[in-house]
N, C-alpha and C positions, 0 to 999 in steps of 0.2 A: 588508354587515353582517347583514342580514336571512338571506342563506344561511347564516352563519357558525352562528347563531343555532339555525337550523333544526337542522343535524347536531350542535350540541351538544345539544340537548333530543335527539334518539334517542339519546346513549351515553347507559350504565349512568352509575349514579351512583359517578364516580372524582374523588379529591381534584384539583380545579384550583387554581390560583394565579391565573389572571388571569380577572378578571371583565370586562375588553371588551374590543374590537379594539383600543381607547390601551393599555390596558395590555399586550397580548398583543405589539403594538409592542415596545413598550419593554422587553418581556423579551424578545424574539425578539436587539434587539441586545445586552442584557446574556448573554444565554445562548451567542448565537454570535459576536459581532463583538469578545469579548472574546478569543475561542480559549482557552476554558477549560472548554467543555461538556460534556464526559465525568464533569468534578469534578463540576460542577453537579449533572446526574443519578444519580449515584451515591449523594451527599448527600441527594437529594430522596426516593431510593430508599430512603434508611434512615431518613428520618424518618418515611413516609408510607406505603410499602408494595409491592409486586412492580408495584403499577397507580397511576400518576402522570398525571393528563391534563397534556401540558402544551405543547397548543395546542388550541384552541375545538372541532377536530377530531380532535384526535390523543391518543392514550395510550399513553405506555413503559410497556414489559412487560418486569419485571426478572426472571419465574418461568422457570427451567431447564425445565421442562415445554412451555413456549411456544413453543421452539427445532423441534422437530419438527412441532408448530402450526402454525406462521405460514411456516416455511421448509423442510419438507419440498416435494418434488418433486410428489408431487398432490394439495400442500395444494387450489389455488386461488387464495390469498392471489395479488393481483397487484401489480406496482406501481405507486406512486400519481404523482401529479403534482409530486409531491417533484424528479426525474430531471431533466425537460427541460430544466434551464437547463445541465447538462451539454453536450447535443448540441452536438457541432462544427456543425453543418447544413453538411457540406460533401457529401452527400447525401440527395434527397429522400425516400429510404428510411429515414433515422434511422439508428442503428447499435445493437452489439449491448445496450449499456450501457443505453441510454435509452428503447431499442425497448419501450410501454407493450402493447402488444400481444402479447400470449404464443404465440396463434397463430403470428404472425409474426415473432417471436424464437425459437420451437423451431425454425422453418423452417431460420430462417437460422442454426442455430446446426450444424443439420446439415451444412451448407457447407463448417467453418473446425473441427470437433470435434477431426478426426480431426490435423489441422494443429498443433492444442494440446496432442495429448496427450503424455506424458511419453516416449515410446517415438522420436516425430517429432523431437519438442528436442534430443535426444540423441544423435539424427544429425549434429547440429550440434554437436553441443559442443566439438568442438578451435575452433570458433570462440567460444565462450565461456571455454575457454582461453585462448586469443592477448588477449583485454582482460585476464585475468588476469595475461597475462605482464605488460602496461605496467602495472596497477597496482603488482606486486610489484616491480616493477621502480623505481617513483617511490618507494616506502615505502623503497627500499634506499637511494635518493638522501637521505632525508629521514638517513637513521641514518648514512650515511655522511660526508657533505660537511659539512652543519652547516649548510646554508643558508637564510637567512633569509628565511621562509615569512610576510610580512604576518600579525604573530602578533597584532596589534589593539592598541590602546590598554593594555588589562588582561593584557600577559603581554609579557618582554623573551627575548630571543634566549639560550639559554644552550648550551655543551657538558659532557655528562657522559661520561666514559669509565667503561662496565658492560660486560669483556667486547667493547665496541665501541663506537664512537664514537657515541653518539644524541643525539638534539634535541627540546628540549620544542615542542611544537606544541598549537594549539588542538583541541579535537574539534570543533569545529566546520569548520575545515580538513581534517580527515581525513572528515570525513563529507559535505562537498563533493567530497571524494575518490571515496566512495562512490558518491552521486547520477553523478559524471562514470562511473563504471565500467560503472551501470548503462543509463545512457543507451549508451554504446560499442556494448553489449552486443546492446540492441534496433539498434544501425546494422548490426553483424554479422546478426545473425539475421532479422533483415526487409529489409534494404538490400545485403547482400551488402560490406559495409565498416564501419569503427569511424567516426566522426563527427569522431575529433580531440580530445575533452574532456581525456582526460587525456594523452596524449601532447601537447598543445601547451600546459595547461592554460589552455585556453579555453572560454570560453559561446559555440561557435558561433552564430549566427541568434537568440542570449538565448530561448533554448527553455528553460534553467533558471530565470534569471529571470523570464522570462515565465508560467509554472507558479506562480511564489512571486505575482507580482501577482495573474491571475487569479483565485486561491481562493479568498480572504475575500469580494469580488462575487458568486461561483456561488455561495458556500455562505450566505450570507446573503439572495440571492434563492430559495434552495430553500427555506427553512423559510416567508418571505414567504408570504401566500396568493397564488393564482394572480392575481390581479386587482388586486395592487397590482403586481406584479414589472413593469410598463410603468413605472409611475412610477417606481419603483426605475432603472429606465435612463435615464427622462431626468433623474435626478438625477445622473447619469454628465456632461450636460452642466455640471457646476455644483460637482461636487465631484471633484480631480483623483486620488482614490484609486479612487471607481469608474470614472472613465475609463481610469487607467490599467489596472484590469482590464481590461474590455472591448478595451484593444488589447493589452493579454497574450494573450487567446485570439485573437483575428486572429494575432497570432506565431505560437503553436503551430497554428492551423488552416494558416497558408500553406507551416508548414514538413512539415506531411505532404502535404499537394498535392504540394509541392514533389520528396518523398526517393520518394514512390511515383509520380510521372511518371518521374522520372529512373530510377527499377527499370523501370517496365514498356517503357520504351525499350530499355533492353541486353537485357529478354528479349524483346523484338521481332524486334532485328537478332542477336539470338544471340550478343552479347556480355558473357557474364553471367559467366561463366567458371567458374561453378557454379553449383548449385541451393540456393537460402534460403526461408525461411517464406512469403516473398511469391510465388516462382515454387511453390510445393507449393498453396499457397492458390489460385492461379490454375487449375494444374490439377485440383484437388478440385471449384471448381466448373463445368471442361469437363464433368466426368463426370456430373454432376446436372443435375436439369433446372433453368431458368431462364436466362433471356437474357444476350445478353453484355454488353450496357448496362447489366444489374443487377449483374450481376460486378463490371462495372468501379467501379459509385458504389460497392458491398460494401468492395472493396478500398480504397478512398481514405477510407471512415469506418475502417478499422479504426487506420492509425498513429497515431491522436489519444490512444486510450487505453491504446496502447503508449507511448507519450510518458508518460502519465501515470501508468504502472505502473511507472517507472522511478523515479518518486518514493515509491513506496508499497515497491518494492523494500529502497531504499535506508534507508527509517525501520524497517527491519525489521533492518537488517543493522546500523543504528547501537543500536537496543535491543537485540540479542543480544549485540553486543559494550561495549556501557556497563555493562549489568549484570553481565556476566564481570568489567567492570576495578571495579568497585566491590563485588564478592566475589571476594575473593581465592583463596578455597578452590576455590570453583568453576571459577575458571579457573586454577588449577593442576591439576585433577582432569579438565579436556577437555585442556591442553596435555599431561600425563602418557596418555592416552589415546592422543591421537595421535603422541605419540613410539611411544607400545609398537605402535601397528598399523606405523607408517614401517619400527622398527626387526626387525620381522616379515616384513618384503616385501610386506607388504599394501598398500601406497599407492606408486600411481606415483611413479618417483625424478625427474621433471620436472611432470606434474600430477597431483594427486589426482581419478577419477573420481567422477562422481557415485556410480556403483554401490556401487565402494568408500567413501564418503561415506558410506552408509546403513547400514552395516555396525558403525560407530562409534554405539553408543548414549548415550553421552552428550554426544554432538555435535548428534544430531536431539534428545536430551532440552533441553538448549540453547535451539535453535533452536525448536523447540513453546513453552518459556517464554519467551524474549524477545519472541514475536509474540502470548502469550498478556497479559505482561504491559501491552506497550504496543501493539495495534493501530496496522495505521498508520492505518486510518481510524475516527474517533473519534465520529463522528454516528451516529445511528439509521436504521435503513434499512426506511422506513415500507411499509406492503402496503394494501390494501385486503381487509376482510372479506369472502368468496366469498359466494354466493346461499346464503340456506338460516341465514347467520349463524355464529358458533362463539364455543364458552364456552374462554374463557381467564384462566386464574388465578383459576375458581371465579365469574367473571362471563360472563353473556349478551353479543355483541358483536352486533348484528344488519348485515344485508348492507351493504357501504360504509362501514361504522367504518372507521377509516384508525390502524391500530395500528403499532411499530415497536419493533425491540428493538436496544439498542447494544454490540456489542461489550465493549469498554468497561467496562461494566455488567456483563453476565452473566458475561465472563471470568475476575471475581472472584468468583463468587458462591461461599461458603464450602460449601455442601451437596455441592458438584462438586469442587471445586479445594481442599478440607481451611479450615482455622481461619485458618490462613497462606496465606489467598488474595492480601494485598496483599505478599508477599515474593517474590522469586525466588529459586524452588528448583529445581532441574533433577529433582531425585530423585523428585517425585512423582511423574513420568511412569513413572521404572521402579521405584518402588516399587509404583504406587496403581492403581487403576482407567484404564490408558491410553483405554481403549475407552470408556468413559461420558463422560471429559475434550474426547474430540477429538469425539462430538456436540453439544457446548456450544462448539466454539470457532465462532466467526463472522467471523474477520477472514480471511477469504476468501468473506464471505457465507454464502448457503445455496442447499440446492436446486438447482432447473433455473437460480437466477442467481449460481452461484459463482463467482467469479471467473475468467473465463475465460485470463488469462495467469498463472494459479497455477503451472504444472509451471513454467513458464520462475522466476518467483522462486524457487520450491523450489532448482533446479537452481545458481542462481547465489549464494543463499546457502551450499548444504550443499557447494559448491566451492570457494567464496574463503574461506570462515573458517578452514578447517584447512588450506588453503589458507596463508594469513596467519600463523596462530600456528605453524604449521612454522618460519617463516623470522626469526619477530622476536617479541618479549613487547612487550606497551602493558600503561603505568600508567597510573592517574589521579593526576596533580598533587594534588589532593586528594581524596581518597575520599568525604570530608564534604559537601563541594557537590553540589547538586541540581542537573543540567541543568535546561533550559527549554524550557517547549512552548507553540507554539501549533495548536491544533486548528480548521482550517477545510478539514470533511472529514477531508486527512492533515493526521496530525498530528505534525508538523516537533519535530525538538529540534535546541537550540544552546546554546550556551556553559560548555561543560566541557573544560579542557586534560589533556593525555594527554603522557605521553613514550615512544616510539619507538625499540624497541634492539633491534639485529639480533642473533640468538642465536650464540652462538659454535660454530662447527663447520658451520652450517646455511646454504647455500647460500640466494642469493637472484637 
């Protein structure tokens, strides 16, 4: 308490809400445990101003200015003790995510750079095709057959004949769709095979599952202060929701152990039958220096947060296409796009490339606003003030302030993104300042810690969406309903029905 205490009297004088460690408690679970923290700060933002303190140590920074601040590449700015309850520890090295040490995160990022970048993915891509075929291929089942998709309580099986036989379905089902696509995706490109998700539709090893338990646990022991988070676990023996965290992440921890022993075997015995992200990654770091026992724990942290970028993928890919079916204009205005490029010769008559993907501007204008509007990760992503201190938003922060800006937040900031920050519009992007927009966006982070399996999400949304609207139109059941989110960290939406009708003449 007495530390708490301390780093609050060094920051500036910024409006706080919780005057002690009870109360800061007690907001910490109203702010996060509720999965609705984005609203929160947003709210608090406009009541109170660009600087919110709101933890004993911490201050959101909602100033556009602060983006290049705090998350430029030689800010300084490091990160703070927020991280660690992330770490898999299935390496005494740490991994790239959590690694607090910047020294020793540029190191290792030099290892695996070249491995991510968008040039390397794309070597790959007929294997990010091939998951593409089974997804299109399950969407044709849905429009075709009529078959009864566990449509929940709140929605009855029906057939409509549009042109072709379709099926009302939840979005909530199609966007488990997603998540399984995306999951395939990373089996393909790191494991040299698909998982199975969606061609059997199953939660292999409950690596999905298990994702959905763990997060409200990590992200509720990240905001914690460091020195309660023990307690916070052995409250795991006593309440069976952080338990069943806690063996969420044992799932997903023993299921990379697991998928990356079984890779490094076949490229052992040269049974690989090809080369994937995991054998490029292997040999990237023959060539550099360091041991091969560090290699190897490198390799066995990285599938943890490829697992988990399958989740962040997929909230990406479920907000570009919610807000297309709930503006109609909009998404008559990308499917009219991508007819006239198809009916051009411009787009593969089996898959659409990425390359050609990027060529469609109001596809990536789209895709920029779906990820603009909803990040999939919805928390603050706190730094530590560098030596020497820095003034942000017009205040002195002095060395070790522990500042953080959310996504979330700044994405709508009207100065950046126009008056109609909280609408989606595809247009601003080619009408308005692209260039000033996309230094403000953060939902790939920033800096030296942007999100390191970014091309690969790039790659798999700007392929399956026109991808998809080629083959088939989705409505929403009701345009007037709100999906539902909860935000711990990603942040999940469900419950919105959609109906599914394969376009007439369009192959699927």
């Amino acid at each position: 308490m007495a530390f708490t205490i301390a780093i609050t009297s060094s920051l500036p004088h910024v409006q706080f809400q919780f005057m002690d460690l009870l109360h800061f408690l007690l907001a910490a679970l109203s702010l996060y445990a509720l999965g609705r923290a984005e609203h929160t700060q947003r709210e608090l933002h406009k009541k109170y101003g660009a600087l919110v303190r709101i933890a004993p140590n911490e201050v959101a920074v909602a100033d556009p200015s602060a983006c290049k601040i705090i998350y430029n590449i030689k800010s300084g700015f490091s990160k703070t003790d927020f991280y660690p309850p992330f770490a898999p520890k299935i390496s005494s090295h740490g991994d790239h995510f959590t690694q607090l040490d910047e020294v020793k995160h540029a190191e290792r990022r030099k290892y695996v750079n070249s491995v991510y970048s968008m040039s390397t993915i794309l070597e790959s891509e007929q294997y990010i095709d091939a998951c593409s075929d089974v997804f299109v291929e399950k969407m044709g089942k849905f429009a075709e057959t009529g078959v009864n998709i566990d449509l929940g309580e709140w929605i009855q099986w029906q057939v409509l004949h549009i042109c072709a036989t379709s099926i009302l379905i939840p979005i909530s089902k199609l966007t488990e769709l997603y998540l399984r696509y995306t999951f395939d995706v990373i089996g393909e490109l790191f494991f040299g095979q698909q998982f199975g998700f969606m061609r059997d539709e199953h939660d292999y090893g409950r690596y999905i599952e298990s994702l959905d338990t763990l997060l409200p646990g990590i992200a509720l022991s990240c905001v914690l202060p460091s020195y309660v988070r023990s307690f916070h676990s052995i409250l795991g023996l006593l309440f069976p929701t952080i338990r069943k965290s806690i063996s969420g992440f044992d799932e997903i921890r023993a299921a990379g152990r697991y998928w990356t022993n079984v890779r490094q075997k076949q490229m052992q015995t040269g049974t690989t039958g090809r080369v994937d992200l995991l054998d490029k990654f292997s040999k990237s770091g023959k060539s550099k220096a360091g041991s091969t026992s560090q290699r190897s724990r490198m390799k066995r942290a990285l599938p943890w947060h490829r697992f988990a970028g399958s989740d962040t993928t997929a909230i990406a890919m479920r907000s570009i296409l919610y807000h297309l079916m709930k503006n109609k204009t909009c998404m008559e205005k990308l499917v009219a796009e991508i007819d006239d490029f198809d009916s051009r010769g411009l787009l593969g008559k089996q898959h659409i490339r990425y390359a050609e993907a990027m060529k469609m501007p109001y596809l990536v204008a789209c895709c920029k606003e779906g990820m603009r509007l909803h990040p999939s990760v919805g928390l603050g992503l706190p730094r530590h003030v560098p030596t020497g201190g820095a003034t942000i938003a017009g205040r002195y922060f002095p060395a070790g302030s522990r500042v953080s800006m959310n996504a979330a937040v700044i994405q709508y900031d009207p100065l950046v993104f126009g008056d109609d920050a909280a609408t989606f519009n595809p247009d601003r992007w080619i009408d308005g300042d692209g260039a000033l927009m996309d230094r403000h966006m953060l939902h790939f982070g920033g800096g030296s810690r942007t999100c390191i399996g970014k091309n690969i999400s790039l790659a798999e949304l700007h392929k399956l969406i026109p991808q998809l609207l080629r083959s088939f139109s989705v409505y929403l059941v009701d345009p007037s309903r709100e999906w539902k989110t909860e935000n711990f960290w990603f942040n999940k939406q469900t419950g919105i029905h959609a109906r599914v009708v394969a376009r007439k003449g369009r192959s699927t």
